[in-house]
C-alpha positions as CSV (number, residue, x, y, z in Angstrom):
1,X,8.4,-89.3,-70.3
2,X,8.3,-89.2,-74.0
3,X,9.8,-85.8,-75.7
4,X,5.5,-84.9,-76.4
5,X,4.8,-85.4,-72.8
6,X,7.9,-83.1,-71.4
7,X,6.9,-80.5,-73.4
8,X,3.6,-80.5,-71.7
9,X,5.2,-80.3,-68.2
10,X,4.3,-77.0,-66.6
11,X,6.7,-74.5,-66.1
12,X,5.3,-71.2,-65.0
13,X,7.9,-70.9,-62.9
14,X,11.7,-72.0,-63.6
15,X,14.1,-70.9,-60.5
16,X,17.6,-70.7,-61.4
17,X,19.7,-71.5,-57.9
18,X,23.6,-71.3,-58.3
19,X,24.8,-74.7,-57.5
20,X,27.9,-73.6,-55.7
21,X,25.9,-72.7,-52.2
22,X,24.5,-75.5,-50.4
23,X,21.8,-73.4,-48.3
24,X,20.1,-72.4,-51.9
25,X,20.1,-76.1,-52.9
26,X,18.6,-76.9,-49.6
27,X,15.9,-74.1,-49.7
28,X,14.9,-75.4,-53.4
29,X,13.5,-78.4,-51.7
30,X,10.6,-76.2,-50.1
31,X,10.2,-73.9,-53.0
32,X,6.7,-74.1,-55.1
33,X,8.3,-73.9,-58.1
34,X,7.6,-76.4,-61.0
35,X,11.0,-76.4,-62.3
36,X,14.8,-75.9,-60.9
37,X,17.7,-75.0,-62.5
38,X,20.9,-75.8,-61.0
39,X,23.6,-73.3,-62.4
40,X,26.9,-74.4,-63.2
41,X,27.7,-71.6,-65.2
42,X,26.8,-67.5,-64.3
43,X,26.6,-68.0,-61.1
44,X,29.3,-69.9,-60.3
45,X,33.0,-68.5,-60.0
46,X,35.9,-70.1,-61.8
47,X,37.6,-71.7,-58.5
48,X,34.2,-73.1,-57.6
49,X,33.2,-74.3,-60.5
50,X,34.1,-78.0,-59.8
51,X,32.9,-78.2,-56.6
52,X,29.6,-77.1,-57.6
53,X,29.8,-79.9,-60.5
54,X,29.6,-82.1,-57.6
55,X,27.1,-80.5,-55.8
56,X,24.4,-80.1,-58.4
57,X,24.6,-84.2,-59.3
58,X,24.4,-84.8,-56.0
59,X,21.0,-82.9,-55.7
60,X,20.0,-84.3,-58.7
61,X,20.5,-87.3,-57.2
62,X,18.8,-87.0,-53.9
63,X,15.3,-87.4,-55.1
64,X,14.6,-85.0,-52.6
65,X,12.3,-82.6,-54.5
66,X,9.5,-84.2,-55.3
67,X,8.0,-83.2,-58.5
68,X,10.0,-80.4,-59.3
69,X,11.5,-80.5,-62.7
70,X,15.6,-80.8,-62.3
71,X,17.7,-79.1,-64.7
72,X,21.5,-78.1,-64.5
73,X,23.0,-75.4,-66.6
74,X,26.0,-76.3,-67.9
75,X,29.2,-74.3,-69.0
76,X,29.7,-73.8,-73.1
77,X,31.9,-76.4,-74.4
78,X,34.2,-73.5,-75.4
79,X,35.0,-72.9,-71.5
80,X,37.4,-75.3,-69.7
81,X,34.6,-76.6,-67.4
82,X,31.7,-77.6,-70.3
83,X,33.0,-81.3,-71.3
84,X,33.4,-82.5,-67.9
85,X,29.9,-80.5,-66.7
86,X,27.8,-82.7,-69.7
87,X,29.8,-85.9,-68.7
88,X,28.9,-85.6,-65.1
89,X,25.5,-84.3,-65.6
90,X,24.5,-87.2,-68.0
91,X,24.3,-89.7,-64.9
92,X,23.3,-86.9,-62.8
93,X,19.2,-88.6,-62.7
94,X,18.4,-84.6,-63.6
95,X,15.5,-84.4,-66.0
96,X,17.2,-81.8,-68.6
97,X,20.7,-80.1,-69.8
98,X,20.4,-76.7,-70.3
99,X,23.2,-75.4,-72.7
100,X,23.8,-72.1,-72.8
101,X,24.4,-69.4,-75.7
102,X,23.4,-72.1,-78.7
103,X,24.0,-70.6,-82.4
104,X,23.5,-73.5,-83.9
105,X,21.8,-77.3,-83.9
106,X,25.7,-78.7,-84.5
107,X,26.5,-77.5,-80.6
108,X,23.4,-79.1,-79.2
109,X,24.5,-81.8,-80.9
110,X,28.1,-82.0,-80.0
111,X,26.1,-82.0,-76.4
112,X,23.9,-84.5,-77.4
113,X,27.1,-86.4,-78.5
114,X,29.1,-86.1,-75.1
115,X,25.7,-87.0,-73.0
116,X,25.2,-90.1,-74.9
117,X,29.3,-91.3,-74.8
118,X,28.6,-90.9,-70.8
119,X,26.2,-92.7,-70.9
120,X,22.7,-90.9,-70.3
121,X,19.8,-92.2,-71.0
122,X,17.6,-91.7,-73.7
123,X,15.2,-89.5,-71.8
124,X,17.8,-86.4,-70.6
125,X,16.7,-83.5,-73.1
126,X,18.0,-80.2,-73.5
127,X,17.3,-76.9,-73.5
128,X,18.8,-74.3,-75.4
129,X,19.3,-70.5,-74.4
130,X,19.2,-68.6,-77.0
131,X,20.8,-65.2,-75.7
132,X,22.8,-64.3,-78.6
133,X,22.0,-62.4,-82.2
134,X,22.9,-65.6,-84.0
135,X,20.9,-67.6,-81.6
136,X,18.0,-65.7,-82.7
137,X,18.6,-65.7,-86.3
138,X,18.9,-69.8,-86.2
139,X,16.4,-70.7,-84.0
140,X,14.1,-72.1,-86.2
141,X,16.8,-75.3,-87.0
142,X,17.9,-75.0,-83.4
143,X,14.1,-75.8,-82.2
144,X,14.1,-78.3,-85.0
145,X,16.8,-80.5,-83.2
146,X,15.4,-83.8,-81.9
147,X,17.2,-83.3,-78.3
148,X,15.2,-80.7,-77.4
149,X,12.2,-79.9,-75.0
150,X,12.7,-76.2,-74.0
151,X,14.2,-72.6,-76.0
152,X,15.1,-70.4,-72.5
153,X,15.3,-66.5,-73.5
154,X,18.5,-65.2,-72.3
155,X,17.9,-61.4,-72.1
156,X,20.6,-60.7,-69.8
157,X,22.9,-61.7,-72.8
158,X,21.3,-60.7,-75.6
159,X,20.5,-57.0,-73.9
160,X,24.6,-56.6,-74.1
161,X,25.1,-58.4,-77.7
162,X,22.5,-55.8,-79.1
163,X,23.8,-52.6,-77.4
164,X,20.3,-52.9,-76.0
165,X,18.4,-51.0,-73.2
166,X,16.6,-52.8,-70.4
167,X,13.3,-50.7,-70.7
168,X,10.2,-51.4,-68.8
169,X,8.2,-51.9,-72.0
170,X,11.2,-54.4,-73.1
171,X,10.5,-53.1,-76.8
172,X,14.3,-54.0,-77.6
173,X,13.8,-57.8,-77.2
174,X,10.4,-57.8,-79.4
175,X,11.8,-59.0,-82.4
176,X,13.8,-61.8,-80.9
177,X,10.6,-62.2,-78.5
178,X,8.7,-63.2,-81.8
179,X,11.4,-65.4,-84.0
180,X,11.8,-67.9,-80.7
181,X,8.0,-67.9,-80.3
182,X,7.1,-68.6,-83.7
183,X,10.6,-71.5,-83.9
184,X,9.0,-72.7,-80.5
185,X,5.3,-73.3,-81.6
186,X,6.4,-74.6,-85.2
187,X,8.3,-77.5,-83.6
188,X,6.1,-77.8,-80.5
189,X,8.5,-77.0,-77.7
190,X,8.2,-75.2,-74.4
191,X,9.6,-71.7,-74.3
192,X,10.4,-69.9,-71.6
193,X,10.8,-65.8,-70.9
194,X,14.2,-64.1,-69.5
195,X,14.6,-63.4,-66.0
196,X,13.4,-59.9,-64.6
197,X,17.0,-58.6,-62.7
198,X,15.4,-55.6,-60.8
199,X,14.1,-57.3,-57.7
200,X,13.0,-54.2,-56.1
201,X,10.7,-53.4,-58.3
202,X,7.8,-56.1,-57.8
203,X,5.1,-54.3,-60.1
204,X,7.8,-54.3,-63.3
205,X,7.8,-57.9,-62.9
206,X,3.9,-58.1,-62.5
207,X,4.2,-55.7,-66.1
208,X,6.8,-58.2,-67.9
209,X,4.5,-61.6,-66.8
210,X,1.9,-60.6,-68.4
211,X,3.2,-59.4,-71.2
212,X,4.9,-62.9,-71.3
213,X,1.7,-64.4,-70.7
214,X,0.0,-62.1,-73.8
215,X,2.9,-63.3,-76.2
216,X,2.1,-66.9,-75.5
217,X,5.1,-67.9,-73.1
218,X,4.3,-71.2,-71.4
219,X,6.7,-69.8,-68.0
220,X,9.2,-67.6,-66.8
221,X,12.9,-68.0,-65.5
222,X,13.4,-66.7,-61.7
223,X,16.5,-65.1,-60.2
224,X,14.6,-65.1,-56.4
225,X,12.3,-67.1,-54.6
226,X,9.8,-64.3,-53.9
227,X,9.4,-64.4,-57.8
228,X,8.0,-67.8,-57.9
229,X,4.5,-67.2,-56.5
230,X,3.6,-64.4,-58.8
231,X,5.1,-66.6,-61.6
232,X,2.8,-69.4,-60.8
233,X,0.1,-66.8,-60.7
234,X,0.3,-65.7,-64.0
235,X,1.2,-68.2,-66.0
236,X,-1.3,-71.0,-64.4
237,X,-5.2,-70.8,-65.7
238,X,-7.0,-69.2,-62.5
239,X,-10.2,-71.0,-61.2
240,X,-12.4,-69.0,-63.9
241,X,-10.4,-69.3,-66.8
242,X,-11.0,-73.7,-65.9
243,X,-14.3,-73.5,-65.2
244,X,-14.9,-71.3,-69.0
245,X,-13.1,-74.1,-70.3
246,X,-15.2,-76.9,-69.1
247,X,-17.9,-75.1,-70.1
248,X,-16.8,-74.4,-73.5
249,X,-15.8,-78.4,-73.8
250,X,-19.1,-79.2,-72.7
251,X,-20.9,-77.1,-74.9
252,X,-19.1,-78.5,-78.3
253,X,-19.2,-81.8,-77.7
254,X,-23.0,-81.8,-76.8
255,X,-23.0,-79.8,-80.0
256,X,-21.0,-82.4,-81.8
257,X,-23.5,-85.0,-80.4
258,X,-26.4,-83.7,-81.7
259,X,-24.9,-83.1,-84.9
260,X,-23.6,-79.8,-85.1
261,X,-20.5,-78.5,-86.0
262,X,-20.4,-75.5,-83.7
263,X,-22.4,-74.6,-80.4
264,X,-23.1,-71.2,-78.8
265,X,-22.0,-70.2,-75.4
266,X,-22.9,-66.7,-73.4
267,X,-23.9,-65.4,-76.8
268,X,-20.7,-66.8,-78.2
269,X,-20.1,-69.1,-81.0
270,X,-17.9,-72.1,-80.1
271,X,-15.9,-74.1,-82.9
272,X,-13.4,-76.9,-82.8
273,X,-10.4,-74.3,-82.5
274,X,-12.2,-72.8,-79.1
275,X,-12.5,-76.7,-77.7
276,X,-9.0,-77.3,-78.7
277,X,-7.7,-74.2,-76.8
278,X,-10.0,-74.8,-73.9
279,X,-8.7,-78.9,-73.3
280,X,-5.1,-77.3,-73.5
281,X,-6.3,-75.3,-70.5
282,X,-7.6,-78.0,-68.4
283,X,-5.0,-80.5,-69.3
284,X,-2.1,-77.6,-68.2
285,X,-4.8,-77.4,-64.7
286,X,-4.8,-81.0,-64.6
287,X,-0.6,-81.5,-64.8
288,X,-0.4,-78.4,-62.2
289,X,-2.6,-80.0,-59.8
290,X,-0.8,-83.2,-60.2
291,X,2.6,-81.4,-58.9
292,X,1.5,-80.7,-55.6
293,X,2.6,-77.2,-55.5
């Protein structure tokens, strides 16, 4: 796929499974999710950490789930594992590199740089998480670098670097919420929310996906399976929301072929800007279909 077309892919629902246990790379095959992160780096201890190297390209390499998005996390190029993580990861067949804690567009690409002496192919993009102050600040150039598909909120990190609470409201990460929007939608890539760590409280995360969903996040990252179907839920158009759309498509271009310039709907008026918005809607319905899931 072209760098356009991977932006478009859906992902309402990004799981991250650590790469070290075989059982949650097995279970990922059954999992609705649209994408899959394979963790090399939180999730993994330090005397597991080359073992699970192997695990994760070997997963990758399976083809064993279907049309799920593959992505493996690697370790920061400042950690003894990092180097050897991007080298093995570049022939890994995954679909994406996620790099974690990115300050700057010079260590995506010093990534990019490693990926391509290993010989990866053109089409392995990266993802940044930006979960870090100075990630924040500098993600505008960051989502300006031509490696990338996907910024990731990290606000696991980022909650510690700020001396931050974890509120229910999540009024501590608004600013940093807004700055990777905006660097996302300037330079057209997918972003995605943080995870949501109390998983005994099912109606907080209900509260923080739509509030994703309100802000304009095209997905969520997932800690536990039982996340994924809500995820999905939230972030996919429901059946009404498509059918409004077709209707609002159908109404501007008969309005177009008759020679107007806008149309009226329930009372409503309908420009190009509402036709644009609604074809987004049915092309995301049209690429979640097509997954299966």
């Amino acid at each position: 796929m072209s760098q356009e077309e991977e932006v478009l892919r859906p992902r309402r629902s990004v799981l991250y499974m650590p790469a070290s246990r075989a059982s949650a790379l097995e279970k990922a095959k059954s999992l609705p999710a649209d994408a899959l992160i394979f963790d090399l780096e939180d999730a993994v201890a330090p005397d597991a950490k080359a073992d699970a190297r192997g695990m994760a390209v070997q997963a990758a390499l399976s083809g064993e789930y279907g049309r799920r998005e593959i992505a493996i996390r690697a370790n920061g190029l400042d950690t003894p594992w990092g180097k050897e993580d991007l080298q093995a990861i570049a022939r890994s067949g995954a679909h994406a590199v996620v790099i974690p804690k990115v300050e700057s567009t010079k260590m995506l690409e010093e990534a990019a740089q490693i990926l391509a002496d290993s010989g990866a192919p053109e089409n392995l993009w990266l993802w940044a998480m930006i979960e870090t102050p100075k990630g924040v600040l500098r993600v505008e150039e960051i989502a300006a670098n031509s490696k990338l598909t996907v910024l990731v909120m990290g606000t696991s990190d980022l909650a510690v670097d700020l001396t931050a609470n974890h509120t229910p409201e999540r009024i501590p990460f608004f600013t940093s919420f807004g700055l990777v929007l905006l660097a996302a939608r300037a330079h057209g890539r997918s972003v995605l929310d943080g995870v949501h760590l109390n998983l005994a409280d099912d109606e907080e995360f209900e509260v923080h996906c739509r509030q994703a969903v309100d802000m304009g996040f095209d997905g969520k990252t997932l800690i536990h399976p039982k996340q994924v179907a809500p995820a999905n839920a939230w972030f996919g158009p429901d059946p009404k929301a498509i059918e409004n759309a077709e209707k609002v498509v159908e109404a501007y271009e008969t309005a177009i072929a008759t020679g107007q310039g806008v149309a009226t709907l329930n009372g409503k008026l309908i420009e190009n800007l509402h036709a644009v918005q609604a074809r987004r809607i049915l092309a995301k319905a049209a690429a979640i279909k097509a997954l299966g899931n």
